[in-house]
HTML snippet that shows the backbone in 3Dmol.js (N, CA, C, O; Angstrom):
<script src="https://3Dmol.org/build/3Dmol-min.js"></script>
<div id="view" style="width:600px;height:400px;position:relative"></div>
<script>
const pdb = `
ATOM      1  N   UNK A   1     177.571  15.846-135.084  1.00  0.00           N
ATOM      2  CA  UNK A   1     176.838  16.871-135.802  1.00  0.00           C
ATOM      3  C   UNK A   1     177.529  18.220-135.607  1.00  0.00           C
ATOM      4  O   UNK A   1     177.940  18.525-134.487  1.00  0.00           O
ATOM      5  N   UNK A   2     177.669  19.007-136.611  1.00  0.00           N
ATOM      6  CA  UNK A   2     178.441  20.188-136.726  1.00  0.00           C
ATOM      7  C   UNK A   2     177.422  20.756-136.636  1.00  0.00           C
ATOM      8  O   UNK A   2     176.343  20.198-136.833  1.00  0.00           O
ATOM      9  N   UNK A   3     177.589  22.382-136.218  1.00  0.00           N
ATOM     10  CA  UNK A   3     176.597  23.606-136.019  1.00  0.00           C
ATOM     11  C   UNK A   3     177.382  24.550-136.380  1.00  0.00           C
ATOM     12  O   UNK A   3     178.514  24.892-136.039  1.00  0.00           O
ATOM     13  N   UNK A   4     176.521  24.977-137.220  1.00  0.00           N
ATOM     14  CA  UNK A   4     176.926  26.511-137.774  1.00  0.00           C
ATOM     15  C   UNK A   4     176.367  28.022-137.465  1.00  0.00           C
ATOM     16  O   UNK A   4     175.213  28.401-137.666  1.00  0.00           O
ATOM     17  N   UNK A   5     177.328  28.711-136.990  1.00  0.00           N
ATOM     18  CA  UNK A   5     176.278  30.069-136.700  1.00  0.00           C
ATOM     19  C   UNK A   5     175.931  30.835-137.931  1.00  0.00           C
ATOM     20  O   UNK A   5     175.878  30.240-139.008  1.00  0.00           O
ATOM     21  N   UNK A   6     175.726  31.921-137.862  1.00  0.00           N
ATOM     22  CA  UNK A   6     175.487  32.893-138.203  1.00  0.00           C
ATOM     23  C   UNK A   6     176.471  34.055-138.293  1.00  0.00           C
ATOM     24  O   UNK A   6     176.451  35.001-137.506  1.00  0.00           O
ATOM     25  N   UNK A   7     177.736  33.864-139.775  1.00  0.00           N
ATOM     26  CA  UNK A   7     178.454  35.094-139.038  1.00  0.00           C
ATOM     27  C   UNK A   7     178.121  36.568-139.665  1.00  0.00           C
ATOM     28  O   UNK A   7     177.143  36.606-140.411  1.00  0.00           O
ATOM     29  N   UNK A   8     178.653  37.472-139.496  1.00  0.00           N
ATOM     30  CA  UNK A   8     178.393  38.755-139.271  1.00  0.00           C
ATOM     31  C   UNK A   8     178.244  39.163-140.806  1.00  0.00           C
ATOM     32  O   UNK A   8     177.466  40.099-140.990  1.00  0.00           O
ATOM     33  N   UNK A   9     178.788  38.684-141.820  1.00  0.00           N
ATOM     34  CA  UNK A   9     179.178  38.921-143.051  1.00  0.00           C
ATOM     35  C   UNK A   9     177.399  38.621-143.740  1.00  0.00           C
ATOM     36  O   UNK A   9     176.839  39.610-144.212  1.00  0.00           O
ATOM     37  N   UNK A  10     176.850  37.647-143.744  1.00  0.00           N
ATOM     38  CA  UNK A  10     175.691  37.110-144.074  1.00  0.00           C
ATOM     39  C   UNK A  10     174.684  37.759-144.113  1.00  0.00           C
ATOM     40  O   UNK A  10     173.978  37.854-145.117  1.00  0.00           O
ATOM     41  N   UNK A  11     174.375  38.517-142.603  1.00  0.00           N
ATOM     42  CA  UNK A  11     173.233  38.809-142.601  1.00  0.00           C
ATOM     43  C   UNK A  11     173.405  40.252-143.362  1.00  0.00           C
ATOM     44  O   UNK A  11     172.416  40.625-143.993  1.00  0.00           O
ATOM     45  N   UNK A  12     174.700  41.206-143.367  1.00  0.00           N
ATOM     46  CA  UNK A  12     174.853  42.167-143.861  1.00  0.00           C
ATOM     47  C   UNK A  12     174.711  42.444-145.471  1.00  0.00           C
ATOM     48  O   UNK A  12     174.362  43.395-146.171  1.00  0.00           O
ATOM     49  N   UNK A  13     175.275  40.791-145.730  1.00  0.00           N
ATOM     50  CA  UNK A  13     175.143  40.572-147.386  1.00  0.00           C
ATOM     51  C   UNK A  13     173.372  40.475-147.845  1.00  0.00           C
ATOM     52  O   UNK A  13     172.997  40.689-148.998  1.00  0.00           O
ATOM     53  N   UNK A  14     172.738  40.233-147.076  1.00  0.00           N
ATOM     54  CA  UNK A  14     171.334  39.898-147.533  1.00  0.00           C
ATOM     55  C   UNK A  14     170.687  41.439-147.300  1.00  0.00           C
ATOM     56  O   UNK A  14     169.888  41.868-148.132  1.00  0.00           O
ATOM     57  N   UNK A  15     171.087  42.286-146.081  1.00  0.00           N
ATOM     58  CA  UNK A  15     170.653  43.577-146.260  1.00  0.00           C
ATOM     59  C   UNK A  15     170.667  44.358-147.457  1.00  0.00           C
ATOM     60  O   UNK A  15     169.798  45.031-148.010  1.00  0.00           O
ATOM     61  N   UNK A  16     172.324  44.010-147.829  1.00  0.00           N
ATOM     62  CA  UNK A  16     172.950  44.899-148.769  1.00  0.00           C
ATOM     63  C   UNK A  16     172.030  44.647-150.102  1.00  0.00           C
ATOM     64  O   UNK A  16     171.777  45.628-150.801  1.00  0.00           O
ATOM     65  N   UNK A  17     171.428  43.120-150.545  1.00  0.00           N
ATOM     66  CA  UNK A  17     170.556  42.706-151.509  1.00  0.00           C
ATOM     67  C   UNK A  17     168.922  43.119-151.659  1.00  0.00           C
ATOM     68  O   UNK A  17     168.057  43.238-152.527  1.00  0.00           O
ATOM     69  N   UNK A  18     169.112  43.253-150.212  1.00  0.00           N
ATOM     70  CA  UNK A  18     167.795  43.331-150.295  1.00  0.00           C
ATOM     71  C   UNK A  18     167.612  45.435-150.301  1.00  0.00           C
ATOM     72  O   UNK A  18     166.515  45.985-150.406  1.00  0.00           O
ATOM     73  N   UNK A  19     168.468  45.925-150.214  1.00  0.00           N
ATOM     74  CA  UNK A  19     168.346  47.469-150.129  1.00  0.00           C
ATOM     75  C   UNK A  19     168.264  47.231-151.556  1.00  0.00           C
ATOM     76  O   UNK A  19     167.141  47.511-151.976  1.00  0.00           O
ATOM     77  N   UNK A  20     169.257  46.709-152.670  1.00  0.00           N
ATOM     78  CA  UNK A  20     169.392  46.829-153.583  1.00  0.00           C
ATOM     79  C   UNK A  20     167.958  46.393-154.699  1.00  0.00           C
ATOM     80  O   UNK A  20     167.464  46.955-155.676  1.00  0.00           O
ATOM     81  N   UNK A  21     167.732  45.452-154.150  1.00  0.00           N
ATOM     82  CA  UNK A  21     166.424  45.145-154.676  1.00  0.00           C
ATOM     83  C   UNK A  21     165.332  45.945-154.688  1.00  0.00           C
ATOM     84  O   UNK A  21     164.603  46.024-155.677  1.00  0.00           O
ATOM     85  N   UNK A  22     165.092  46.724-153.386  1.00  0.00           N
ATOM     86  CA  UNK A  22     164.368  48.030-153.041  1.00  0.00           C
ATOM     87  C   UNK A  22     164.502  49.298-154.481  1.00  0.00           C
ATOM     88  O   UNK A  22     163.837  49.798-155.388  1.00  0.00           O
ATOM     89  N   UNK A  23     165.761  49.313-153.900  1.00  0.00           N
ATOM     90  CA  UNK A  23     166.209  50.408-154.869  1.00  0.00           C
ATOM     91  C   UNK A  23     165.580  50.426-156.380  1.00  0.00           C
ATOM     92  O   UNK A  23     165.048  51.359-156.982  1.00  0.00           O
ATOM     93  N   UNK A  24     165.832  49.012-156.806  1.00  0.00           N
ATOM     94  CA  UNK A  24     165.728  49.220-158.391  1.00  0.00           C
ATOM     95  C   UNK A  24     164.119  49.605-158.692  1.00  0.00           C
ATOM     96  O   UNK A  24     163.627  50.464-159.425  1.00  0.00           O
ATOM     97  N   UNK A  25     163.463  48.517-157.739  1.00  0.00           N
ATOM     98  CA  UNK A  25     162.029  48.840-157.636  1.00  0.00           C
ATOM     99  C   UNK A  25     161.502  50.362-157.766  1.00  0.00           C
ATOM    100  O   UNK A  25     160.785  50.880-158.622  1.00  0.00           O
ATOM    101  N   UNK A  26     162.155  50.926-156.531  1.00  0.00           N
ATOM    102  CA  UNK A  26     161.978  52.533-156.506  1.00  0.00           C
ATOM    103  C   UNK A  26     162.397  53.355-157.980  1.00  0.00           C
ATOM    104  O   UNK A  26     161.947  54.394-158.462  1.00  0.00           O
ATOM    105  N   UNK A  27     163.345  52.510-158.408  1.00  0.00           N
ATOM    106  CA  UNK A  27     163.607  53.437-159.505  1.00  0.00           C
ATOM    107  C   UNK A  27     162.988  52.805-161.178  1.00  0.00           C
ATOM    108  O   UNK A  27     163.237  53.429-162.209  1.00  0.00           O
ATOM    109  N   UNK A  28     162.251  51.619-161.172  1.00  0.00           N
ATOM    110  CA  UNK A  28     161.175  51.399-162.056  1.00  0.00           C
ATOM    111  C   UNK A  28     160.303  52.172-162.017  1.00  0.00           C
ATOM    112  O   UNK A  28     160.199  53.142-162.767  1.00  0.00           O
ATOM    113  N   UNK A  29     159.136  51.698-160.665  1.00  0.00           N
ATOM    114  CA  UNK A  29     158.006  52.491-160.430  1.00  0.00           C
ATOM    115  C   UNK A  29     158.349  54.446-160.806  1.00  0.00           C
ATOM    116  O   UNK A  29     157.509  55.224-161.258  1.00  0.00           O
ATOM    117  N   UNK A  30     159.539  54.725-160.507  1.00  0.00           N
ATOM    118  CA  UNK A  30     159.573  56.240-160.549  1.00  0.00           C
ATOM    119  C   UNK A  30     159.078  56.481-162.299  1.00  0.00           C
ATOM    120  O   UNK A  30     158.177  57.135-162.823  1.00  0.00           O
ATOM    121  N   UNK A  31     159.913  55.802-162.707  1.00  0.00           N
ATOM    122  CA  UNK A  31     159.987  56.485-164.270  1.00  0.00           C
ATOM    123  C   UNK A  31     158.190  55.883-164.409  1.00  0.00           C
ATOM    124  O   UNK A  31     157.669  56.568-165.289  1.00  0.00           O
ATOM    125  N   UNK A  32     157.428  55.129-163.982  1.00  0.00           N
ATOM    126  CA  UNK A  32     155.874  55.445-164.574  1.00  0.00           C
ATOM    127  C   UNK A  32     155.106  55.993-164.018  1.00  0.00           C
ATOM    128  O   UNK A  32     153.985  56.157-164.499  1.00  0.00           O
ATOM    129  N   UNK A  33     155.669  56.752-162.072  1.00  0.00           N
ATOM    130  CA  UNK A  33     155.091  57.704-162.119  1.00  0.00           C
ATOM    131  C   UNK A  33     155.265  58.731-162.874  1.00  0.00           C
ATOM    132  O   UNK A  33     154.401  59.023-163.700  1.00  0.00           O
ATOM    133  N   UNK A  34     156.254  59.371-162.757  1.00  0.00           N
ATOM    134  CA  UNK A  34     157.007  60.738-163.529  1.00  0.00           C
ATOM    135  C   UNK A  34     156.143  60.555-165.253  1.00  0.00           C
ATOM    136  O   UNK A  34     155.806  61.580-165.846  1.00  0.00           O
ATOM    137  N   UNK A  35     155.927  59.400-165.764  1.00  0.00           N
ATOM    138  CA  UNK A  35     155.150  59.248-167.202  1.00  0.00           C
ATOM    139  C   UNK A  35     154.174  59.365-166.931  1.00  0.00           C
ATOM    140  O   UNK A  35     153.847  60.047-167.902  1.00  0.00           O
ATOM    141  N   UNK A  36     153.221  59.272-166.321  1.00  0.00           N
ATOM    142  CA  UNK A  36     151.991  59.431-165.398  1.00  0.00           C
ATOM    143  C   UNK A  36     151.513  61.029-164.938  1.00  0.00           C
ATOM    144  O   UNK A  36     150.366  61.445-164.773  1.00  0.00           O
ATOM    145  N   UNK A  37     152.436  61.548-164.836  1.00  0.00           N
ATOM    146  CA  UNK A  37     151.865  62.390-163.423  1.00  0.00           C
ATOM    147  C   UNK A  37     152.498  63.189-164.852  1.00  0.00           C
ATOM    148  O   UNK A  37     151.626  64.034-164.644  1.00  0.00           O
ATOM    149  N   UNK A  38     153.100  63.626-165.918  1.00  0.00           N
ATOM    150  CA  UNK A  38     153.650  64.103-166.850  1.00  0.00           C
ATOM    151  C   UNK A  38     151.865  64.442-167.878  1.00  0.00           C
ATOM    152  O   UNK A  38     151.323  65.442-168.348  1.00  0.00           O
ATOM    153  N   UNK A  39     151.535  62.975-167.799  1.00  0.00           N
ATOM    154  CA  UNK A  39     149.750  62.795-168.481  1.00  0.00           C
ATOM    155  C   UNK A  39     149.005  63.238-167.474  1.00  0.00           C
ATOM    156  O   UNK A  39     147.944  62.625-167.353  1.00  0.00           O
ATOM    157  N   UNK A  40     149.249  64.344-166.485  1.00  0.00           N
ATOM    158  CA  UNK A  40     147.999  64.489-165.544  1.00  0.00           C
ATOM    159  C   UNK A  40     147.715  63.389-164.625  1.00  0.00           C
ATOM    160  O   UNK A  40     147.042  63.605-163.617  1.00  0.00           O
ATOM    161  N   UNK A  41     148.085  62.448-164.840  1.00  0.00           N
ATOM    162  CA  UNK A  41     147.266  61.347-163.703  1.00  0.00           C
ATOM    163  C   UNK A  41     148.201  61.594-162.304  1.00  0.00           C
ATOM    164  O   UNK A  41     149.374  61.940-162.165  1.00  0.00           O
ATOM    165  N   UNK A  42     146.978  61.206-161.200  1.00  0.00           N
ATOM    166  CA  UNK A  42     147.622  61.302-160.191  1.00  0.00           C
ATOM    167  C   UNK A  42     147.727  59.991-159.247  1.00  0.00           C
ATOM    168  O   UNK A  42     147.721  60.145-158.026  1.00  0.00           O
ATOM    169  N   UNK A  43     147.852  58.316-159.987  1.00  0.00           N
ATOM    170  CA  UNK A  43     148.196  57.167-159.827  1.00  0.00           C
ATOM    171  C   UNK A  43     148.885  56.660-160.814  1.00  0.00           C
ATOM    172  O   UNK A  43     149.112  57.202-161.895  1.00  0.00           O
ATOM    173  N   UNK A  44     149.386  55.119-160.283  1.00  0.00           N
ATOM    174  CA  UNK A  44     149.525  53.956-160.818  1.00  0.00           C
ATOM    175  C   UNK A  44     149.330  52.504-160.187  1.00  0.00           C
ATOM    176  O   UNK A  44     149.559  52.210-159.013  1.00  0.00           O
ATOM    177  N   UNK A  45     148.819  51.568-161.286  1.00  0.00           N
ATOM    178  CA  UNK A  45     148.384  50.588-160.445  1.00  0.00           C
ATOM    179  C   UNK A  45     149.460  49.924-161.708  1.00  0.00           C
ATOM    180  O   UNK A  45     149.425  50.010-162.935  1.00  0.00           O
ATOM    181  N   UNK A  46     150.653  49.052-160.495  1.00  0.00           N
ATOM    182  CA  UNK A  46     151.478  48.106-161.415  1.00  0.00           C
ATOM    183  C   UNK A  46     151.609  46.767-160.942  1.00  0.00           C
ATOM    184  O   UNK A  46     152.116  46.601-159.833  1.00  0.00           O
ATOM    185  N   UNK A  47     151.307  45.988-161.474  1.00  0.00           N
ATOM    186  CA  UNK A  47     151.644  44.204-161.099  1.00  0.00           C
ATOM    187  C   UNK A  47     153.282  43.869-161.638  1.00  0.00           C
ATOM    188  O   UNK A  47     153.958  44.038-162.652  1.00  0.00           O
ATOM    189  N   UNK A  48     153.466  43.143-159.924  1.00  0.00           N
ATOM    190  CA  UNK A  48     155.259  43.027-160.063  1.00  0.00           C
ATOM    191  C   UNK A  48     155.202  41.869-160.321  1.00  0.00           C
ATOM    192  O   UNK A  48     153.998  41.619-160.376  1.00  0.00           O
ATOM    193  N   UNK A  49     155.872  40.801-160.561  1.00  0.00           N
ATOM    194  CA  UNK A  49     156.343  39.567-160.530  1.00  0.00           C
ATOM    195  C   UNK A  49     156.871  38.992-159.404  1.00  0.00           C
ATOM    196  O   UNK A  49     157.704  39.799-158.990  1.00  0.00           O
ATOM    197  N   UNK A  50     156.841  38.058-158.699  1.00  0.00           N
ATOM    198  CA  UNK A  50     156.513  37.892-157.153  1.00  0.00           C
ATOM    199  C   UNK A  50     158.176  36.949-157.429  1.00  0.00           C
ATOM    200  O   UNK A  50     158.782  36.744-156.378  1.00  0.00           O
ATOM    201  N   UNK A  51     158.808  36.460-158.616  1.00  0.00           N
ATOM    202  CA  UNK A  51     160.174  35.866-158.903  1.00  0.00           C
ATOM    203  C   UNK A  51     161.252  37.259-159.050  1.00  0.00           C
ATOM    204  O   UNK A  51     162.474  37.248-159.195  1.00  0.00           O
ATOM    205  N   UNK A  52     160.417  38.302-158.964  1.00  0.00           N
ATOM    206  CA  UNK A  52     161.756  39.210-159.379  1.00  0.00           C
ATOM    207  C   UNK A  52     161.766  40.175-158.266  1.00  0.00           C
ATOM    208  O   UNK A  52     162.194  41.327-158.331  1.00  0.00           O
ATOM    209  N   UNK A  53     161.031  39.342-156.797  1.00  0.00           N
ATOM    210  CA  UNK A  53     160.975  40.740-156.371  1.00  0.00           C
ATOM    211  C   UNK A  53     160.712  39.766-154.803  1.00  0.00           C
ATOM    212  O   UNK A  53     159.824  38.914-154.789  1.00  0.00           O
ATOM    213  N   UNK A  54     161.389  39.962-153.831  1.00  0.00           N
ATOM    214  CA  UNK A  54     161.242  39.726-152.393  1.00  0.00           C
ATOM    215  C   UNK A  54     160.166  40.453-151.557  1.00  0.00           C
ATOM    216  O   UNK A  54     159.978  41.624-151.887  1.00  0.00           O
ATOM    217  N   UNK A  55     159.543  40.050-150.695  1.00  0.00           N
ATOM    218  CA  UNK A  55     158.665  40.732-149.406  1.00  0.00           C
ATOM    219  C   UNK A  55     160.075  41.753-148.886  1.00  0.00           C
ATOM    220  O   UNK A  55     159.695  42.843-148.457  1.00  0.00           O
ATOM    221  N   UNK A  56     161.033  41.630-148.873  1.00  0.00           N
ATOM    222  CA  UNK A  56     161.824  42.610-148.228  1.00  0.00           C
ATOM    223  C   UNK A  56     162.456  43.619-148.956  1.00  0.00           C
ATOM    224  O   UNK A  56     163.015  44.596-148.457  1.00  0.00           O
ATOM    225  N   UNK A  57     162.327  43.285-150.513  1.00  0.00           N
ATOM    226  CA  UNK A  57     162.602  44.538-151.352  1.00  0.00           C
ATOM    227  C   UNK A  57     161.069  45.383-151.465  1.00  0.00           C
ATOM    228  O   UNK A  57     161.020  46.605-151.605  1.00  0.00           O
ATOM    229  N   UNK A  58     159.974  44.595-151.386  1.00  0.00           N
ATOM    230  CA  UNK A  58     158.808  45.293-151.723  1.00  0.00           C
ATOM    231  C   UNK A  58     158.492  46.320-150.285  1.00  0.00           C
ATOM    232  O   UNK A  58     157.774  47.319-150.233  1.00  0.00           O
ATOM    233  N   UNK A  59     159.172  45.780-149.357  1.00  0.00           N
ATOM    234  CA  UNK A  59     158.581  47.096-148.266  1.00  0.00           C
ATOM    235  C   UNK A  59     159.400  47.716-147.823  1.00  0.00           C
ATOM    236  O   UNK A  59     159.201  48.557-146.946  1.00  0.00           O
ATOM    237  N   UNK A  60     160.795  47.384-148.448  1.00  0.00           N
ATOM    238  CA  UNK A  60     161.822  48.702-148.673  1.00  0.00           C
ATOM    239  C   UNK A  60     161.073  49.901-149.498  1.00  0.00           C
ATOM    240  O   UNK A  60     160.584  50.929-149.032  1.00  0.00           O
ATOM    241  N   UNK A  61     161.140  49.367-151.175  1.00  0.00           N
ATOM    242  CA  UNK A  61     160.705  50.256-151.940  1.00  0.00           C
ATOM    243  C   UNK A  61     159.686  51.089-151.721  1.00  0.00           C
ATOM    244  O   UNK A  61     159.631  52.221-152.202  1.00  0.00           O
ATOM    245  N   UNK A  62     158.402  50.338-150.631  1.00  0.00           N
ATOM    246  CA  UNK A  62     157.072  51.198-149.787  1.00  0.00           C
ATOM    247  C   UNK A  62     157.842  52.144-149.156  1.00  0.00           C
ATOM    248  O   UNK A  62     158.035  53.175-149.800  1.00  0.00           O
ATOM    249  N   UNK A  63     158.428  52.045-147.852  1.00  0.00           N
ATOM    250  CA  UNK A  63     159.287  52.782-147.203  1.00  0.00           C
ATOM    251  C   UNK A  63     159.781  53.619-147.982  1.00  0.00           C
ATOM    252  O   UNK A  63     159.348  54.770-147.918  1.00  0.00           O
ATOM    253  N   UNK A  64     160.783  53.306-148.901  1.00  0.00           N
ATOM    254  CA  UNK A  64     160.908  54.905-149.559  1.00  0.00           C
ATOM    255  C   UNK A  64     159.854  55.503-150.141  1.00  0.00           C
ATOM    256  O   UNK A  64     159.833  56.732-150.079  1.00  0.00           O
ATOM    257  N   UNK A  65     158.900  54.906-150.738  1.00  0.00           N
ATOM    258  CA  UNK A  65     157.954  55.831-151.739  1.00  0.00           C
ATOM    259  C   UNK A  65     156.782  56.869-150.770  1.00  0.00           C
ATOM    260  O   UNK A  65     156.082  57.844-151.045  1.00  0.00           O
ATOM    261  N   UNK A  66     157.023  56.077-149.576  1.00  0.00           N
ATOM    262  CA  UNK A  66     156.292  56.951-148.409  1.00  0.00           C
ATOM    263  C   UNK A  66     157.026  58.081-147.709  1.00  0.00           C
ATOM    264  O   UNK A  66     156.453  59.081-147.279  1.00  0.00           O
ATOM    265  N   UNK A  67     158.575  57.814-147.607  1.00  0.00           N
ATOM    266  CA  UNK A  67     158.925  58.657-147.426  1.00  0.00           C
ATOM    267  C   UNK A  67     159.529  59.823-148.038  1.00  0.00           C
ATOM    268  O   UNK A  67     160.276  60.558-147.393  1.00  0.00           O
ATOM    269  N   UNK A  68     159.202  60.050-149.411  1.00  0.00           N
ATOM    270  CA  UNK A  68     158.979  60.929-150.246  1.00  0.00           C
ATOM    271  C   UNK A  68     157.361  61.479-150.840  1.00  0.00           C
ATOM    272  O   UNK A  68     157.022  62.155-151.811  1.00  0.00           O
ATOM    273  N   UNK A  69     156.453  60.674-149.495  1.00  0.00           N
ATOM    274  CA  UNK A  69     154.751  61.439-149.950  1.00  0.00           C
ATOM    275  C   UNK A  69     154.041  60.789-150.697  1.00  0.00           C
ATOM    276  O   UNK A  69     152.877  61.141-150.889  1.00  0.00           O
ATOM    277  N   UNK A  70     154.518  59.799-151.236  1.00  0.00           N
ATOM    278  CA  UNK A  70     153.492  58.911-151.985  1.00  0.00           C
ATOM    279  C   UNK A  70     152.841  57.906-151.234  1.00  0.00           C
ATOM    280  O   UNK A  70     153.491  57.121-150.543  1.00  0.00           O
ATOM    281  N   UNK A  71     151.467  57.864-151.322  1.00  0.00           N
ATOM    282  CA  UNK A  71     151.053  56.358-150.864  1.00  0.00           C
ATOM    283  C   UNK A  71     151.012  55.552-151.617  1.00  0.00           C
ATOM    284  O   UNK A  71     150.624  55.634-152.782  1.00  0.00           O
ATOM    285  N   UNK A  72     151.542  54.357-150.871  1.00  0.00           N
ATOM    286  CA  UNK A  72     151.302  52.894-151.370  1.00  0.00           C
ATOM    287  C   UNK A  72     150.656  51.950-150.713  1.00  0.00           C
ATOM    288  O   UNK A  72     150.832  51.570-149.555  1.00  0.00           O
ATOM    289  N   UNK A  73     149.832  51.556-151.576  1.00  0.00           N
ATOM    290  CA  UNK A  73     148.628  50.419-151.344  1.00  0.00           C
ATOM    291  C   UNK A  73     148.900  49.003-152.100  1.00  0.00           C
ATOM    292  O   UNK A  73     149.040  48.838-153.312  1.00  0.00           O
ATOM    293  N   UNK A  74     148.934  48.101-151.148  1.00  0.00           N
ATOM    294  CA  UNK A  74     149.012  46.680-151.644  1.00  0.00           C
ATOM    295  C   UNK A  74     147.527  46.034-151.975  1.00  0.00           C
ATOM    296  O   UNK A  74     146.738  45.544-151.168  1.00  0.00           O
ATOM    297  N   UNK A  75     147.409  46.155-153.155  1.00  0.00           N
ATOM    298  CA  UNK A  75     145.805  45.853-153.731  1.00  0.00           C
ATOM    299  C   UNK A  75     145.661  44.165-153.859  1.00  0.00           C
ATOM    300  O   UNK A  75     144.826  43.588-153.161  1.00  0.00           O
ATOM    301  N   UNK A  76     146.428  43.503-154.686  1.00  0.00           N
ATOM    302  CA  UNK A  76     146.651  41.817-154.227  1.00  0.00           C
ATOM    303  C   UNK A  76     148.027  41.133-153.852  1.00  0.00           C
ATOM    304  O   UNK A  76     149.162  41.603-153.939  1.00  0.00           O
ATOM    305  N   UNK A  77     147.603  39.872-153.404  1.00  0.00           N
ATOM    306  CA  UNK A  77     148.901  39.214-153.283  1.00  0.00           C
ATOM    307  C   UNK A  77     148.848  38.100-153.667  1.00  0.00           C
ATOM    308  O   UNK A  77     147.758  37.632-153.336  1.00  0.00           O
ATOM    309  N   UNK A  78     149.538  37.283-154.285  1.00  0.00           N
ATOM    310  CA  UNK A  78     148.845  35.758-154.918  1.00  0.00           C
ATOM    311  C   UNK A  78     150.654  35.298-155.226  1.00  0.00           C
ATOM    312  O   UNK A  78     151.657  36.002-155.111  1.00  0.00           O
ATOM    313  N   UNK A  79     150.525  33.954-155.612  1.00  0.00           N
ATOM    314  CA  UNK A  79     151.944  33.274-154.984  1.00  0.00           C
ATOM    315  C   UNK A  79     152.470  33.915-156.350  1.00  0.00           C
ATOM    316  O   UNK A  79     153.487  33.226-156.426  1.00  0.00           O
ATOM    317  N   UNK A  80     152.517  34.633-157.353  1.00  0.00           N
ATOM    318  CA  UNK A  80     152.770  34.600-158.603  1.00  0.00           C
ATOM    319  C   UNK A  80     153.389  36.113-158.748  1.00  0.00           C
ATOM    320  O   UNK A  80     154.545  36.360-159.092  1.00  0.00           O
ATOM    321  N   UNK A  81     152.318  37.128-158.395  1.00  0.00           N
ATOM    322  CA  UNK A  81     152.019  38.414-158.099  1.00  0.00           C
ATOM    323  C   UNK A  81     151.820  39.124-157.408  1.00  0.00           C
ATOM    324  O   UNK A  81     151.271  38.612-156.432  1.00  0.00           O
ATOM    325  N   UNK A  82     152.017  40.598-157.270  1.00  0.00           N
ATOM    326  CA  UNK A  82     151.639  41.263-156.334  1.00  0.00           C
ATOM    327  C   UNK A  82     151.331  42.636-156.969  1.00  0.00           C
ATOM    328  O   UNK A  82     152.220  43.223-157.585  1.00  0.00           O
ATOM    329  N   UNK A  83     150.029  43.195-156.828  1.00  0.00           N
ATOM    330  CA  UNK A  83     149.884  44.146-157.190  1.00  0.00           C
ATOM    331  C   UNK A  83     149.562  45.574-156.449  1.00  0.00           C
ATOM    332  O   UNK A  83     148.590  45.690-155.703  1.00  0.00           O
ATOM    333  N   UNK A  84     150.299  46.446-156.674  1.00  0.00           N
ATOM    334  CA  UNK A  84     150.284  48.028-155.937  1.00  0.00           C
ATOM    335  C   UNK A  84     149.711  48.875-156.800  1.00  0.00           C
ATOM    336  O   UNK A  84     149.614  48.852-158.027  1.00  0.00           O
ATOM    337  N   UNK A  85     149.297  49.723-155.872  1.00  0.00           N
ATOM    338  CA  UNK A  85     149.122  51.318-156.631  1.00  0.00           C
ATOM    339  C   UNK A  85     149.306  52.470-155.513  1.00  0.00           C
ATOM    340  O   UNK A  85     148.927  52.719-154.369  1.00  0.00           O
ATOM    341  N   UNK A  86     149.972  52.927-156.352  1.00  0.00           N
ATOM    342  CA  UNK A  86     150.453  54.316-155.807  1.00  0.00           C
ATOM    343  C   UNK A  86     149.859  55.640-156.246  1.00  0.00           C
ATOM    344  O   UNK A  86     149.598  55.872-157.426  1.00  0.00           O
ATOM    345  N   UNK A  87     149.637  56.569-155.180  1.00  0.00           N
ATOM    346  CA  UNK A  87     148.991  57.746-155.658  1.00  0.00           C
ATOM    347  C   UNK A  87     149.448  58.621-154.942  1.00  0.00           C
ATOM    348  O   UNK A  87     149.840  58.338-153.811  1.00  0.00           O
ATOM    349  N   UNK A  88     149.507  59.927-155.443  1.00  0.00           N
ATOM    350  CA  UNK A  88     150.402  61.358-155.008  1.00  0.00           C
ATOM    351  C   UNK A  88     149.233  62.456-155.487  1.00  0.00           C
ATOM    352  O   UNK A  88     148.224  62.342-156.182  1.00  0.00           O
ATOM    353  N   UNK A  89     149.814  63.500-154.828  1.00  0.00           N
ATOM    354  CA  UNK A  89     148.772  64.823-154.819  1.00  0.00           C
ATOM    355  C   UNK A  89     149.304  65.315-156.104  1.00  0.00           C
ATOM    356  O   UNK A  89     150.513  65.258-156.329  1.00  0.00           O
ATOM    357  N   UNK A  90     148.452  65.804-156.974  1.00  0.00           N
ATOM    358  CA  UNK A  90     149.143  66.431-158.363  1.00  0.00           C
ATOM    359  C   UNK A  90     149.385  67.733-157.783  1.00  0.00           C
ATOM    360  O   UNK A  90     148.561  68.304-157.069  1.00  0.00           O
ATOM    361  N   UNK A  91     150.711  68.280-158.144  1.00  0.00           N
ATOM    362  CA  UNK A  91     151.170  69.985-158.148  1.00  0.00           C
ATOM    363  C   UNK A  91     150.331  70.568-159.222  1.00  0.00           C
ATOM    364  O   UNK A  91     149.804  70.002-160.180  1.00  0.00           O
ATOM    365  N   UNK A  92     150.319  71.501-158.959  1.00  0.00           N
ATOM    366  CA  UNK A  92     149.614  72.644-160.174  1.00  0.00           C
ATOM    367  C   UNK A  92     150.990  73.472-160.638  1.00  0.00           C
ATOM    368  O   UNK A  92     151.827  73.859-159.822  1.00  0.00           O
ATOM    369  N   UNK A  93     151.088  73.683-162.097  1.00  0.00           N
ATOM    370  CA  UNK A  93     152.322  74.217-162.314  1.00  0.00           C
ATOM    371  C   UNK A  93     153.046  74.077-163.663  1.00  0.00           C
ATOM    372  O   UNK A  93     154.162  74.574-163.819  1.00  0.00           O
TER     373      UNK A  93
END
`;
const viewer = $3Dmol.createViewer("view");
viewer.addModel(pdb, "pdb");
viewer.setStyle({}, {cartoon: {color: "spectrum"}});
viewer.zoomTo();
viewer.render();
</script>
């Protein structure tokens, strides 16, 4: 029986996917806040597709959206879907 490790290249490649996956997320959700918050509102509630989207891109994309002041709330989770909403303080202006 052969054994295989784990080399160094792998786990970096799945980071690198999974930042990337983050990313795009962050930059969907942006353009319907920015359409949103453009109409006065100061949420969004969006259902992702649970095939286009990893547990490790979805709490990247949290992570950033928190660390630019937005909260994010995970409202369901079901093997199919997952649905968030996000809400920010409206500026006056």
């Amino acid at each position: 029986m052969i054994i295989t490790g784990v080399n160094a290249s792998q786990p970096r490649k799945n980071a690198d996917e999974s930042a990337y996956g983050a990313i795009n997320v962050v930059q969907q959700l942006s353009q319907l806040i920015d359409a949103s918050r453009k109409d006065g509102q100061n949420s969004i509630t969006q259902t992702l597709n649970r095939k286009n989207i990893s547990d490790t891109a979805l709490k990247g994309a949290t992570s950033i959206l928190e660390d630019r002041g937005y909260n994010v709330e995970r409202l369901t989770t079901t093997p199919v879907h997952v649905t968030v909403k996000i809400t920010w303080q409206q500026t006056k202006g």
